[in-house]
C-alpha positions as semicolon CSV with decimal commas, in nm:
position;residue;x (nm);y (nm);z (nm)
1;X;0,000;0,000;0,000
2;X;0,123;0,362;-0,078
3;X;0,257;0,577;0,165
4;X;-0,029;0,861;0,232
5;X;0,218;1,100;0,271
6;X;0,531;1,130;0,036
7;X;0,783;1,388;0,049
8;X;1,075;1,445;-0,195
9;X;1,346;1,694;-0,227
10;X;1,223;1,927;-0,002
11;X;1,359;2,281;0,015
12;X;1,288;2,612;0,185
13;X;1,491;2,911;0,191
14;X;1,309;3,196;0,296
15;X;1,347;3,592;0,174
16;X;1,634;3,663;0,408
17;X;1,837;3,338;0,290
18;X;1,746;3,139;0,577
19;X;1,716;2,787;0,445
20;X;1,475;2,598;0,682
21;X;1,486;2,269;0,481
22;X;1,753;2,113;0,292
23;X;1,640;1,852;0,056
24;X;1,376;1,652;0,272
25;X;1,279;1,283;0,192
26;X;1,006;1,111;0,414
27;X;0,721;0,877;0,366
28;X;0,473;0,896;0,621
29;X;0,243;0,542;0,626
30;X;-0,132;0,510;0,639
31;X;-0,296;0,456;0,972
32;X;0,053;0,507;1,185
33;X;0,146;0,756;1,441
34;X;0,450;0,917;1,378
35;X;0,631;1,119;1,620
36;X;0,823;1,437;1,438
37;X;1,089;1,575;1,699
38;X;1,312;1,851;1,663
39;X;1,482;2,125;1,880
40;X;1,320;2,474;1,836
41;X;1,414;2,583;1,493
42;X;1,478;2,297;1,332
43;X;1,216;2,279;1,062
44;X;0,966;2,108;1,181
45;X;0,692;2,370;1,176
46;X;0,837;2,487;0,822
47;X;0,731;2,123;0,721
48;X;0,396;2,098;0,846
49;X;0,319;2,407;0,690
50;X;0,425;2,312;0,315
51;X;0,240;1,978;0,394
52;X;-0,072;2,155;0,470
53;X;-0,045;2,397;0,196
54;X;0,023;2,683;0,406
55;X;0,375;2,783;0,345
56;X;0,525;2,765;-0,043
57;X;0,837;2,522;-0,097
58;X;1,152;2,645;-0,271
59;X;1,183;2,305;-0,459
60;X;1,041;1,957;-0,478
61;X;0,660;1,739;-0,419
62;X;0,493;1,645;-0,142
63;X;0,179;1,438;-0,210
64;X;-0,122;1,383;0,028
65;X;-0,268;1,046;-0,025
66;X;-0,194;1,095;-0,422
67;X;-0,241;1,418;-0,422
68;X;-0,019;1,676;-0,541
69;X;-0,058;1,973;-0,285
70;X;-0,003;2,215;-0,561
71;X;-0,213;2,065;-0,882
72;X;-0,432;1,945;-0,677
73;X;-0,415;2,156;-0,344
74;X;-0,846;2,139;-0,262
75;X;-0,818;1,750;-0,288
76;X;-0,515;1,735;-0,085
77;X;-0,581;1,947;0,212
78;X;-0,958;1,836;0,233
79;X;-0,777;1,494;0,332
80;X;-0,570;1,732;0,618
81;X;-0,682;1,833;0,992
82;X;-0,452;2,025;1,134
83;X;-0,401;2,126;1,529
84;X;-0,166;2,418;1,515
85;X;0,046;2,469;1,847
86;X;-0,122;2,826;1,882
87;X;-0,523;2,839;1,995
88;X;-0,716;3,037;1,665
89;X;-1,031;3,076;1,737
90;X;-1,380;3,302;1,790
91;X;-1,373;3,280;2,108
92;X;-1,740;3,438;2,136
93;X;-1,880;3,131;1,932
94;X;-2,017;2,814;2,103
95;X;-1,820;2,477;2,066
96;X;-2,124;2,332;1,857
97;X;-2,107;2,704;1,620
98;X;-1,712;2,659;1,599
99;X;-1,694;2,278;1,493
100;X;-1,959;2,286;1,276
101;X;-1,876;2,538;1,082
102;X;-1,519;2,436;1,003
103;X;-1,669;2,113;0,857
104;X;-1,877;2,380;0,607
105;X;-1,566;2,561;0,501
106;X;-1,433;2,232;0,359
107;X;-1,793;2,192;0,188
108;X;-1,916;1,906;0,344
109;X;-2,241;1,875;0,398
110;X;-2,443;1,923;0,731
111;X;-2,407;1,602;0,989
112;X;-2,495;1,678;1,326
113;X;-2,476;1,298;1,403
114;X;-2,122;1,319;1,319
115;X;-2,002;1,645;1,472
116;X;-2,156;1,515;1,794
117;X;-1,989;1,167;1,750
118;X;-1,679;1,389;1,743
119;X;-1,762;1,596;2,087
120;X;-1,859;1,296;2,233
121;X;-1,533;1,121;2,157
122;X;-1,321;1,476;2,299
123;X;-1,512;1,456;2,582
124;X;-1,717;1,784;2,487
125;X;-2,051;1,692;2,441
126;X;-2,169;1,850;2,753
127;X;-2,004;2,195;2,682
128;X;-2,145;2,200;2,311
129;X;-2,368;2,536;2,405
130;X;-2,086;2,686;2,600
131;X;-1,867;2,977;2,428
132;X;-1,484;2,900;2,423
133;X;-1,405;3,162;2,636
134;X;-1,505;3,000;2,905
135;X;-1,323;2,680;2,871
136;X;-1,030;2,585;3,015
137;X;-0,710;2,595;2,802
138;X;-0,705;2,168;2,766
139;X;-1,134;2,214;2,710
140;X;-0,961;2,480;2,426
141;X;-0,730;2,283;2,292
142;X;-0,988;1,949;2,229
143;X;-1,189;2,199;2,046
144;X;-0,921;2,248;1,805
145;X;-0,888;1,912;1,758
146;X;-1,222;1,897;1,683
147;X;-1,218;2,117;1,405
148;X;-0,969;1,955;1,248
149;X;-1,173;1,667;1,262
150;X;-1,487;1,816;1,152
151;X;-1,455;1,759;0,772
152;X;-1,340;1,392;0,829
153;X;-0,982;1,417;0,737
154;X;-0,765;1,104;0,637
155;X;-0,450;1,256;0,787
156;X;-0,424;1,463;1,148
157;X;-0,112;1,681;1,230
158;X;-0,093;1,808;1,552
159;X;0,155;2,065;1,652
160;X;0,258;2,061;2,031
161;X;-0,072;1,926;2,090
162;X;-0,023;1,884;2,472
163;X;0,167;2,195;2,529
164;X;0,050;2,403;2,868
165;X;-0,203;2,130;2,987
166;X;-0,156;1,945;3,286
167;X;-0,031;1,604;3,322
168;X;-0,387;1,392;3,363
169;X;-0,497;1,610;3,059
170;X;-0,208;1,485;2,868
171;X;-0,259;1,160;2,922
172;X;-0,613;1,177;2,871
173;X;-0,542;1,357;2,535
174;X;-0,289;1,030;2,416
175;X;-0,596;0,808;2,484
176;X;-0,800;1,009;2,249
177;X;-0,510;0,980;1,963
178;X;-0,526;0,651;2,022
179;X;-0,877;0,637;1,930
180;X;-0,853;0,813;1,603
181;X;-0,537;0,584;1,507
182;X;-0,810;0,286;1,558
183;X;-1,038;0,465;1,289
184;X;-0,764;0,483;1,048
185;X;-0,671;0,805;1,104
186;X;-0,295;0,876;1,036
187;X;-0,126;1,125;1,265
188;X;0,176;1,327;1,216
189;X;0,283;1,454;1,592
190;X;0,530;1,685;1,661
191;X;0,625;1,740;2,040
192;X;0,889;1,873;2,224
193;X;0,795;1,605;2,521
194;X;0,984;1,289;2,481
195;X;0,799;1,061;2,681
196;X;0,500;1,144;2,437
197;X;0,685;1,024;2,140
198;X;0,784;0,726;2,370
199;X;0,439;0,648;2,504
200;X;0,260;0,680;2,181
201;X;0,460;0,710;1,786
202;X;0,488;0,393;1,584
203;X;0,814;0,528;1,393
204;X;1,002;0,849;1,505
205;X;1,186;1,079;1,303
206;X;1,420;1,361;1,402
207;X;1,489;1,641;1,251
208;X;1,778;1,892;1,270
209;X;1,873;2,213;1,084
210;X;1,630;2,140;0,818
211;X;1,741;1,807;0,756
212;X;1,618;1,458;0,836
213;X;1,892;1,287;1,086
214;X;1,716;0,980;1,126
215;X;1,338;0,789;1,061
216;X;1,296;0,448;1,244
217;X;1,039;0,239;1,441
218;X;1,075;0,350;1,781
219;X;1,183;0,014;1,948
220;X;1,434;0,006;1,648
221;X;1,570;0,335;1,697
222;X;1,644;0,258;2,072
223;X;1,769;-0,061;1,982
224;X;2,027;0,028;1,765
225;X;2,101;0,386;1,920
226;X;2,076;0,287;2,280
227;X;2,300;0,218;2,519
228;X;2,297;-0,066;2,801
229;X;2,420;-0,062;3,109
230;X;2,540;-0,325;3,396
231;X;2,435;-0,217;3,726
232;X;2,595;-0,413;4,013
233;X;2,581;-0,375;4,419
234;X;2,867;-0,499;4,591
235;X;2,855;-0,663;4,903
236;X;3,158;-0,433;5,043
237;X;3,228;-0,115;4,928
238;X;3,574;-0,031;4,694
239;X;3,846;0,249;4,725
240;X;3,867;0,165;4,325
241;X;3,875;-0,036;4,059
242;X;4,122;-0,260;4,075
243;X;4,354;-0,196;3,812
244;X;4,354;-0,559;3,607
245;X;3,952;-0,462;3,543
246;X;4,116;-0,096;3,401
247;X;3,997;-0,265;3,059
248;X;3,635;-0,323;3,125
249;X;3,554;0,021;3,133
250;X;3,432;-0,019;3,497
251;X;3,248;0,341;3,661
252;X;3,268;0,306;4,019
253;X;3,049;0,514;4,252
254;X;3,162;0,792;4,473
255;X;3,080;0,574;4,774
256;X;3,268;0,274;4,624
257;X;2,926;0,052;4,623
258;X;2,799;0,025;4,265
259;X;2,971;-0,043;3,904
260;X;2,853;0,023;3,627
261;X;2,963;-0,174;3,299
262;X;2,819;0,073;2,967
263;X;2,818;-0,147;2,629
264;X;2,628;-0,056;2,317
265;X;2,266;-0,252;2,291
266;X;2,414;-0,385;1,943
267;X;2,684;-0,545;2,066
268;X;2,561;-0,908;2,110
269;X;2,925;-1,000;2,234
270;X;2,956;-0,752;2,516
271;X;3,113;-0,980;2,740
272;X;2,898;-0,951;3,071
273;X;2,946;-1,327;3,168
274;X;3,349;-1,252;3,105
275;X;3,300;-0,965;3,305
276;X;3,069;-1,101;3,591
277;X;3,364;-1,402;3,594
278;X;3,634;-1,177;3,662
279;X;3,492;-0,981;3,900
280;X;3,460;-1,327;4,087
281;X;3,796;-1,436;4,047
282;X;3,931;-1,099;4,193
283;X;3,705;-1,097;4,511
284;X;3,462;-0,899;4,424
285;X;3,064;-0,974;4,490
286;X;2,762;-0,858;4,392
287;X;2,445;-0,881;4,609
288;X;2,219;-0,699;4,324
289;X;2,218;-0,685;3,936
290;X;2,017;-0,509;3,681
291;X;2,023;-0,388;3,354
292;X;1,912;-0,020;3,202
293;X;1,852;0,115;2,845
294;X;1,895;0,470;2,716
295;X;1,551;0,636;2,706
296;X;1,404;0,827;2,343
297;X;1,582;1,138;2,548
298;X;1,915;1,050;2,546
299;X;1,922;0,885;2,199
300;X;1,735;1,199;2,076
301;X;2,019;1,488;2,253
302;X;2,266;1,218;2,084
303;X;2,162;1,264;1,772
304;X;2,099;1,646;1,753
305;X;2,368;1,734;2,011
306;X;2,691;1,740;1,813
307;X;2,554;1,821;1,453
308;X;2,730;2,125;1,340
């Protein structure tokens, strides 16, 4: 099955020479969630925009489920919602007003079943009569999603979508994406909280100084970016590593009590039962043992920390 999202050769320089893309390639696949991340600047709102017809590329084609979003820009952003990371809106209008009337600017016809299917499923059902200046800011930010989701879109972007709301919000927010992902909705995230990427993105791609550092599934990418390490609790406490382990790369703790042994997750010879042997023929014993894995964090300040 086609990609419903292809991107290729994707430039921007803007009027002051600023080039905010550098010859972008990505494929984004129906029905997945994929997690965009990016340090401020990087490009990633400079994407979404020329992907949602809002912002003209310098060169190459971006399609939207075989759609080219200049030739055929109505066809291509009726299959778009987007959830920008700032709140536009009237806020004098009701919810039921607002949401409805996005689905008429993309010609649909009238459906109150389905724009109250949508509430329902944002939790907003009961504040359909209320204006949005009285919700809260996460109330606010469901109704945004629900605009975007008013003319039935096949793809969902959502920019920062959990920005400013509290933790339970968040969380509550994740279960709705979720949801939409079930109805064979693809979503494009972007998000400058890791965990969110971890908790919820299929694939994850990162993207730095206008180019595209890296696109992989997520247990992939920590697979073959992450690192492992050896935690072990000695019985009695060490002034320092002896100096026949100098070789193991051995970090002792201040208080002499734990070593830790760092080897890449790739490495399927890392030598731990050499190591744990050795350890045992020079007198030293361990009373606890565990392993631990670099989270999307580190992997992700790996990647973008040293790029020029």
């Amino acid at each position: 099955m086609p990609a419903i999202i292809a991107v290729e050769g994707l430039s921007k320089t803007y009027a002051g020479g600023f080039q905010a893309l550098k010859s972008v390639d990505l494929t984004i696949e129906r029905g997945e969630i994929f997690a965009l991340l990016g340090p401020n600047g990087a490009g990633k709102t400079t994407l979404i925009g020329i992907v949602c017809g809002l912002v003209t590329p310098t060169a190459g084609r971006v399609t939207v489920d075989g759609h080219d979003i200049h030739r055929d820009y109505r066809a291509a952003r009726a299959t778009i919602g987007l959830v920008p990371q700032e709140l536009h809106t009237d806020m004098f209008e009701t919810v039921w007003s607002t949401v409805t009337f996005s689905r008429g600017l993309f010609g649909k016809p009238r459906n109150p079943q389905f724009i109250e299917q949508v509430l329902r499923d944002l939790s907003l059902w009961d504040k359909r009569d209320a204006k949005i200046m009285t919700l809260s800011g996460g109330m606010k930010r469901r109704v945004m999603i629900a605009k975007a989701l008013s003319h039935e879109p096949r793809v969902l972007f959502l920019d920062e979508p959990t920005a400013g709301v509290d933790v339970e919000l968040r969380r509550s927010m994740w279960e709705v994406v979720r949801r939409l992902r079930e109805r064979g909705v693809t979503i494009i995230l972007t998000t400058h909280y890791i965990e969110e990427a971890e908790e919820m993105a299929d694939r994850i791609g990162v993207i730095s100084r206008g180019e595209i550092v890296v696109v992989e599934e997520k247990a992939s990418l920590i697979e073959k970016l992450g690192k492992k390490q050896l935690i072990l609790q000695l019985r009695e406490p060490l002034a320092a590593v002896p100096p026949e382990l100098a070789d193991e790369k051995l970090e002792l703790s201040g208080d002499g009590t734990v070593l830790t042994y760092t080897f890449n997750a790739q490495d399927e010879h890392a030598g731990i039962a050499t190591l744990l042997r050795r350890l045992s023929e020079h007198g030293l014993d361990f009373r606890d043992l565990q392993t631990r894995q670099s989270s999307l964090e580190e992997i992700f300040v790996s990647l973008v920390g040293g790029r020029p």
